[in-house]
N, C-alpha and C positions, 0 to 999 in steps of 0.2 A: 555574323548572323548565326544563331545558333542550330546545332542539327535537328532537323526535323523526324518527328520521333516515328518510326516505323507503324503501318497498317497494321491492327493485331489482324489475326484469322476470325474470319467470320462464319458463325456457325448456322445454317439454316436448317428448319425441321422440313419433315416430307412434305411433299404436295400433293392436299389431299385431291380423291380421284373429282374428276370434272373440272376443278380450279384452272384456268389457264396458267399459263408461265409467269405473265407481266405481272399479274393478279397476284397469286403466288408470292412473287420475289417481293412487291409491295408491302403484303399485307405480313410478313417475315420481316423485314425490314421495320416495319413498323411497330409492332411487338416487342422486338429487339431494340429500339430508342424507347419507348413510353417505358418499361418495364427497366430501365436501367442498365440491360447487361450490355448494352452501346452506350458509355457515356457519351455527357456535354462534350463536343469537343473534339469528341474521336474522328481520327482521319479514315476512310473508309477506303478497302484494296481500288485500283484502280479498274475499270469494268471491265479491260480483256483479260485481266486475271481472273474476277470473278467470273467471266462467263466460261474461261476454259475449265474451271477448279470445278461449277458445278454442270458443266456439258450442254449449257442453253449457246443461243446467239449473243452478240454484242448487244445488238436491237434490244434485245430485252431486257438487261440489265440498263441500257441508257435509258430506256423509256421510264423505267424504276424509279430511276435517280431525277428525272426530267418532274416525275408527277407528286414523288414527296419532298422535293425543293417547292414546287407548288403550295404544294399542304405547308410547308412552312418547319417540316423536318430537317433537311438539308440545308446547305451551304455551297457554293463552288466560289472558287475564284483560281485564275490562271496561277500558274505555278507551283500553288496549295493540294491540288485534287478537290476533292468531294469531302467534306465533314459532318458532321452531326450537328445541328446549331446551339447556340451555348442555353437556349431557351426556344424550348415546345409548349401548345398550346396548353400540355395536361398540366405541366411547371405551374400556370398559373392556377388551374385548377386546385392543385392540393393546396399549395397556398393558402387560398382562401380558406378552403376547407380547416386546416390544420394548424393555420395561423395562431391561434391560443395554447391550445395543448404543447406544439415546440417550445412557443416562450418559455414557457413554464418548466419544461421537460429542461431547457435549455439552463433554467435558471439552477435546476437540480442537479447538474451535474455535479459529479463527485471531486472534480480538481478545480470548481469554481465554490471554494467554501462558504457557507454563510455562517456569520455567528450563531452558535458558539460551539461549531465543530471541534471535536476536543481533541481529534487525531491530527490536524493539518498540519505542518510545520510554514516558517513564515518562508513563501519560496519566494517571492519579492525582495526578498535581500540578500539572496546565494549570489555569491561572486560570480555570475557568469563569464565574463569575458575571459576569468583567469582561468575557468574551467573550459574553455571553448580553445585559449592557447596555448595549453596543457593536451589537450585533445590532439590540437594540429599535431604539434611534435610528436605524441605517440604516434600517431599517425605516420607522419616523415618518415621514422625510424624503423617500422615494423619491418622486421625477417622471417625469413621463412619460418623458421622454430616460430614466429608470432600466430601463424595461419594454421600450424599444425594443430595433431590433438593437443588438447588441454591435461592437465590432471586433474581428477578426482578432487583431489583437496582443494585446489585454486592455484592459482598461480603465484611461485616462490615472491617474487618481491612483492605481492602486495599479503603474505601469510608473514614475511620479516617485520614489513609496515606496520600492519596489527600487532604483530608481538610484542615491539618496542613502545606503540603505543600505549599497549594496557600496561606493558611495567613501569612505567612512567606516572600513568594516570590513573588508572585503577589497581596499582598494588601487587597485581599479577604477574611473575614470573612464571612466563611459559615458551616453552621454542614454537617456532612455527610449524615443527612435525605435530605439535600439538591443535595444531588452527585448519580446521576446515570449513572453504570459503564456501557460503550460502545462499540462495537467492533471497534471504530474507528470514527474520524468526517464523516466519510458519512452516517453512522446509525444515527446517534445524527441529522442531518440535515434532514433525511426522516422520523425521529423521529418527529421532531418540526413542519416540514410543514405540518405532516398530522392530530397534535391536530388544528395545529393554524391556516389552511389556509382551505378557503371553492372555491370551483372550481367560477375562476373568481375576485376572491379578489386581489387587488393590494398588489405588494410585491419592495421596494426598492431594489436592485442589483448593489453592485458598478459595473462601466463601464470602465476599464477591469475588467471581472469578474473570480473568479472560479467557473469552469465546474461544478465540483459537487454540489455548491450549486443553479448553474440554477436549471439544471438537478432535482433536488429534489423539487425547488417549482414547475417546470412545471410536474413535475410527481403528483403534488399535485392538479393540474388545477387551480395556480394562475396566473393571470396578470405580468409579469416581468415588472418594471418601473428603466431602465436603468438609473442610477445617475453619473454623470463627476466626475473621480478622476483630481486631480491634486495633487501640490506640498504640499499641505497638507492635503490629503486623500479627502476622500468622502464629497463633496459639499452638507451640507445640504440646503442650500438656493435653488441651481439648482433642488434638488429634491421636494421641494414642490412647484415646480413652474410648475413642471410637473405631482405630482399627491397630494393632502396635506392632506389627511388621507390613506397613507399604512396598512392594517393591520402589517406589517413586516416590518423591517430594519435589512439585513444582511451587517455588514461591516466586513473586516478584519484590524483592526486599529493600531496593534503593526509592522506589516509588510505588506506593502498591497500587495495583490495577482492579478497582477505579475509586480506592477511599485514599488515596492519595500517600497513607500514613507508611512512613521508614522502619523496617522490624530493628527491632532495637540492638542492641549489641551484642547485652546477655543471649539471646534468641538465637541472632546468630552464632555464637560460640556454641551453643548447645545443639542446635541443630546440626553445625558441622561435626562434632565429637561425636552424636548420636546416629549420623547416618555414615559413617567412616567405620564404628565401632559395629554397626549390624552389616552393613556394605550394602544398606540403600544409595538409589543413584538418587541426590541432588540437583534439582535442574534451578538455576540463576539465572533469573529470565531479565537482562539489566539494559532493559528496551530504552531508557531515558534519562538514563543514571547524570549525564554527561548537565543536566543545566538542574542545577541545586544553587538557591538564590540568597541562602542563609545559614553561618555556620561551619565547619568544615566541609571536604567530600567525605562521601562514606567511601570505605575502600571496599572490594567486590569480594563477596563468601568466600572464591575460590580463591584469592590471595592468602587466608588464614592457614596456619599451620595445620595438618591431617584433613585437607581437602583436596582428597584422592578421589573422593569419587563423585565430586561434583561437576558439572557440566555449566560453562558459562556460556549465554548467547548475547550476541547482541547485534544491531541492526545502524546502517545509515541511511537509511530510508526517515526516519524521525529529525535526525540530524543535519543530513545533506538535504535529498527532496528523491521522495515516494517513488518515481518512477525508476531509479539509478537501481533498485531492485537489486542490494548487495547487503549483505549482513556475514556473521561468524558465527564460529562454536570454538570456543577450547573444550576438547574432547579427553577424556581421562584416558591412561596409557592403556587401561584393560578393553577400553570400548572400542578404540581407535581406527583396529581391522576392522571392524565386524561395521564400524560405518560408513567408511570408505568403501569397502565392498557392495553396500547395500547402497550407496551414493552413486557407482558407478552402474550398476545396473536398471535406476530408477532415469537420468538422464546425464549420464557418463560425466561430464563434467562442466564449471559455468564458462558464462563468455569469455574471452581472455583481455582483449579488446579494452571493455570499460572497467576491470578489474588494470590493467597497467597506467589507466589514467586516474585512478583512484589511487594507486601505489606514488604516483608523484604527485599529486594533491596532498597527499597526508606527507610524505618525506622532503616536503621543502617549504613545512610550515602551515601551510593554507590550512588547514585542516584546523591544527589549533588556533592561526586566529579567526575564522569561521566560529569555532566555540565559542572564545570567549567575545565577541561581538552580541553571539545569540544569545548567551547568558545575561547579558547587562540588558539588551532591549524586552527579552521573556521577561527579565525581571522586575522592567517599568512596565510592559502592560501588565502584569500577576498584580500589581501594584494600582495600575490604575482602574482595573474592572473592580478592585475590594473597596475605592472610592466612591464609585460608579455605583456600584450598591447598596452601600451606605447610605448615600444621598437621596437616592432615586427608590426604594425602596425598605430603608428603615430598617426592623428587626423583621422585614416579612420573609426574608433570605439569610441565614449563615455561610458566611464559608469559613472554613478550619484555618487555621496559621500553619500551613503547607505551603514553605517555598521550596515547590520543586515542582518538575514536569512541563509540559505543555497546559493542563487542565487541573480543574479542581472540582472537589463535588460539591456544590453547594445546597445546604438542607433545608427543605421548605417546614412552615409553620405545619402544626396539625390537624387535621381536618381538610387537610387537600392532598390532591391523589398526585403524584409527579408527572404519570400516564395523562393526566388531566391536564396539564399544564404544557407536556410537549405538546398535545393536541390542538391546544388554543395557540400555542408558539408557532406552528406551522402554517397556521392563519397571518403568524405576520411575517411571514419570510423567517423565521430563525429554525436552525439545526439543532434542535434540544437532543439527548440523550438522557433516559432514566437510567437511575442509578439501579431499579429492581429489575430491570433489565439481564444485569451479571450476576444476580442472587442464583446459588443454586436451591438452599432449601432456606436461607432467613427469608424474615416477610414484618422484616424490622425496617427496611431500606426506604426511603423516601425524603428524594432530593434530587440531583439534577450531573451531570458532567459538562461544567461549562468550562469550553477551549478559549485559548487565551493567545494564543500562540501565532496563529497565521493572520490577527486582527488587528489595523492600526489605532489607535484613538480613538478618530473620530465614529471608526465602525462601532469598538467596542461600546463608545457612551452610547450612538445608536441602538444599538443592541440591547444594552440595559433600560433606553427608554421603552422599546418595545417588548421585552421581558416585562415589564412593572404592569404593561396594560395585558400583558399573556395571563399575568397572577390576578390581575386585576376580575378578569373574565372567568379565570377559573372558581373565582369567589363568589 
C-alpha cells in the first residue's frame, strides 16, 4: 500500500470580532476548498492538532468538520482522516459556466498544434522509451560531482558530444572549450547582444526577420539595420549601402527565417571575409540546418576558413522536442570570457541532469538516427502538403521549391490580405502565421508560413481542405 502523503499546514485568517469559533473555523475552511488553496483530495491535520496549533477546543474543530462533510465539502473514512472531496458543489458550477471557453482555451494550447503551426516539431515520433532508458541509467549512476555546481558552460561530456557532432556534420572544427551550453537560441541571442552591443550601436537584421532576435538586440539598445532577403538570402551589398560598419550581422543562412531561401555560397564567403576583415561579430543562427530534403548539406559559415569571429547557435528543441529546453553556441576565442562571465552571473549555470542524458542520446547513435528518420518522414509530408495544394487549391497558393526546414511560406494570389486569410483560418481550427508579421520595414510580403512538420497526412490534406474554404471566404 503506498504511503500516505503527509497533512500540508493549514492556514486560517483572523476571526472577525463577534463570529463565533465554530462559525469561524467553517466559514475559513470553506474559502480555503471553493477557492482552490485546499485542493481535491487534500488530507486535512487531524482535529487535536488543529485545535492545539490554533488554541480552540477539540469540540470545535469536530463540529467543523461534522457540518461541512454535511455541506458536502468533506470526506472521512476510518483510517484515511478527514479529506477534501474530490468534487464540490461550486466544481459543478464553473463547469457549467465555463464549459465552452476551456474547450476552446483547451483546443489552443501551445503543445497541442493545429495545422499549420510552423514551429512544432513531430513529437509523436521521438523515441521515447529509448530516451526514458537512457534517463534511468543517468539516473542509476549519478555522483556527487553529478549534484554539485554545475559550470558555466555546460557540462564537459555533453560540450565533447556537440563538438564531435558539428565536425562530423556541419563542417565545424571546434573544441568544446569553445561550446557553451544554453537553455536554448534565445538565451545564446541575449547572451551575445548584451557582451557585444553597446546601447545605440548598429546591428544588421535580415528583413523578414525573426522576432527573437529583434527583440534581443533592441533589448540590448542597439540600432536594427533592416537588410533585404531575397532569392539568395540576405543582401550583403543592400546592407552596407545602408549602414557599412554594423557592429553585428545576424543572419539565418541554412534556412532563412521565414522566406525559407539558403544565402547562397558566394554570400557566404563574402560575408565571412568581410566581417573577419572589419572584426564584426557574425552571428549563424542554424536553428534547422539538420533536415534539408534536396541536394547536398550546406556546411555552417563558421566551418569556412577566417571565421574568427563568427558565432554559431543552434538549438534541440526543433529537433528533439521543445520542452528538453537545451541548445549551443560556438563562441569565438575573443568573446569567450566575457560570456561565460556574463552566463554565470545571469543564472550561473544549466541543469546537469538532462544535459548528461542528452550527452548519451547523441554519443550512442540515437541522435543521428533520430535525424535522419525525421528527415525522410519531413520530407514525405513537405511533399505531400505541395500535392495537397495543388489539387485542392490550384494556382490560388504558391509555394517555393524549398526542401528544407520544418515550414514553408506559401504566397497568396493578389488582392488578398494574408492577415485576411489567418482570420478566416481561425474560424476553422487552423494556426495560420502571416508572413508580414516578420517584415520589419518591406510591405512586399504577402503569404502565409505553413508547418509541415508535427502534421500526419491525414491532418495535413485536412488542413488544406480547410485552408481552400479559409481562401475561399477571404474572397
Amino acid at each position: 500500500m503506498p504511503r500516505q502523503a503527509p497533512a500540508p499546514d493549514l492556514v486560517l485568517g483572523p476571526r472577525p470580532r463577534g463570529v463565533t469559533l465554530t462559525s469561524w473555523f467553517c466559514d475559513e475552511l470553506r474559502a480555503a476548498i471553493v477557492s482552490g488553496r485546499l485542493s481535491r483530495g487534500a488530507r486535512l491535520p487531524a482535529t487535536r492538532e488543529l485545535a492545539t496549533h490554533y488554541g480552540v477546543s477539540r469540540g470545535v474543530v469536530v463540529g467543523a468538520f461534522e457540518l461541512l462533510t454535511e455541506e458536502g465539502y468533506l470526506t472521512s473514512r476510518v483510517g484515511a482522516g478527514t479529506t477534501v472531496r474530490a468534487e464540490v458543489a461550486e466544481d459543478y458550477l464553473v463547469r457549467t459556466e465555463r464549459a465552452v471557453p476551456l474547450a476552446r482555451r483547451a483546443a489552443r494550447e501551445p503543445h497541442l498544434a493545429r495545422p499549420f503551426c510552423p514551429v512544432e516539431p513531430a513529437l509523436a515520433e521521438f523515441p521515447m522509451k529509448t530516451w526514458t532508458r537512457i534517463s534511468a541509467r543517468v539516473l542509476g549512476r549519478l555522483t556527487l560531482r553529478s549534484l554539485a555546481r554545475g559550470d558555466p558552460a555546460g557540462s564537459r561530456e555533453l560540450r565533447e558530444a556537440v563538438a564531435s557532432y558539428l565536425g562530423a556534420a556541419r563542417g565545424v572544427a571546434c573544441s568544446p572549450d569553445q561550446l557553451v551550453i544554453v537553455s536554448g537560441a534565445q538565451q545564446a541571442l541575449d547572451l551575445i547582444a548584451r557582451v557585444v552591443v553597446r546601447p545605440g550601436d548598429p546591428v544588421w537584421i535580415e528583413d523578414p526577420a525573426y522576432p527573437g532576435a529583434v527583440d534581443a538586440f533592441r533589448n540590448a539598445g542597439a540600432r536594427i539595420i533592416a537588410v533585404r532577403v531575397d532569392e539568395r538570402g540576405l543582401d550583403p551589398d543592400h546592407g552596407k549601402r545602408r549602414c557599412a560598419r554594423p557592429v553585428a550581422v545576424y543572419v539565418t543562412p541554412a534556412h532563412q527565417f521565414c522566406l525559407g531561401v539558403a544565402l547562397s555560397a558566394e554570400r557566404r564567403a563574402e560575408l565571412v571575409r568581410w566581417t573577419a576583415a572589419t572584426r564584426t561579430v557574425l552571428i549563424e543562427d542554424d536553428y534547422d540546418s539538420e533536415f534539408r530534403y534536396g541536394g547536398p548539406p550546406l556546411p555552417a559559415m563558421k566551418g569556412l576558413d577566417g571565421a574568427d569571429t563568427v558565432f554559431l547557435l543552434g538549438t534541440f528543441s526543433k529537433v528533439l522536442f521543445p520542452s528538453l529546453r537545451l541548445g549551443y553556441m560556438v563562441v569565438p576565442d575573443a568573446w569567450i570570457d566575457r560570456v561565460l562571465a556574463l552566463r554565470y552571473q545571469l543564472d550561473l549555470y544549466p541543469p546537469t541532469i538532462s544535459q548528461l542524458v542528452l550527452a548519451e542520446f547523441i554519443e550512442h547513435g540515437h541522435f543521428a538516427r533520430h535525424l535522419r528518420r525525421m528527415r525522410e518522414l519531413y520530407g514525405a509530408r513537405r511533399a505531400m502538403l505541395q500535392r495537397e495544394i495543388e489539387r485542392s487549391l490550384g494556382g490560388a497558393v504558391r509555394l517555393p521549391d524549398i526542401q528544407a526546414g520544418l515550414s514553408t511560406p506559401a504566397y497568396l494570389p493578389r488582392g488578398m490580405t494574408s492577415r485576411g486569410v489567418v482570420e478566416r483560418g481561425a474560424r476553422h481550427d487552423l494556426d495560420l502565421w502571416s508572413l508580414d508579421r516578420y517584415a520589419l520595414e518591406r510591405r512586399d510580403l504577402r503569404g502565409l508560413m505553413l508547418g509541415f512538420g508535427a502534421f500526419t497526412e491525414r491532418q495535413i490534406r485536412e488542413g488544406v481542405q480547410a485552408l481552400a474554404r479559409a481562401i475561399g471566404d477571404a474572397r
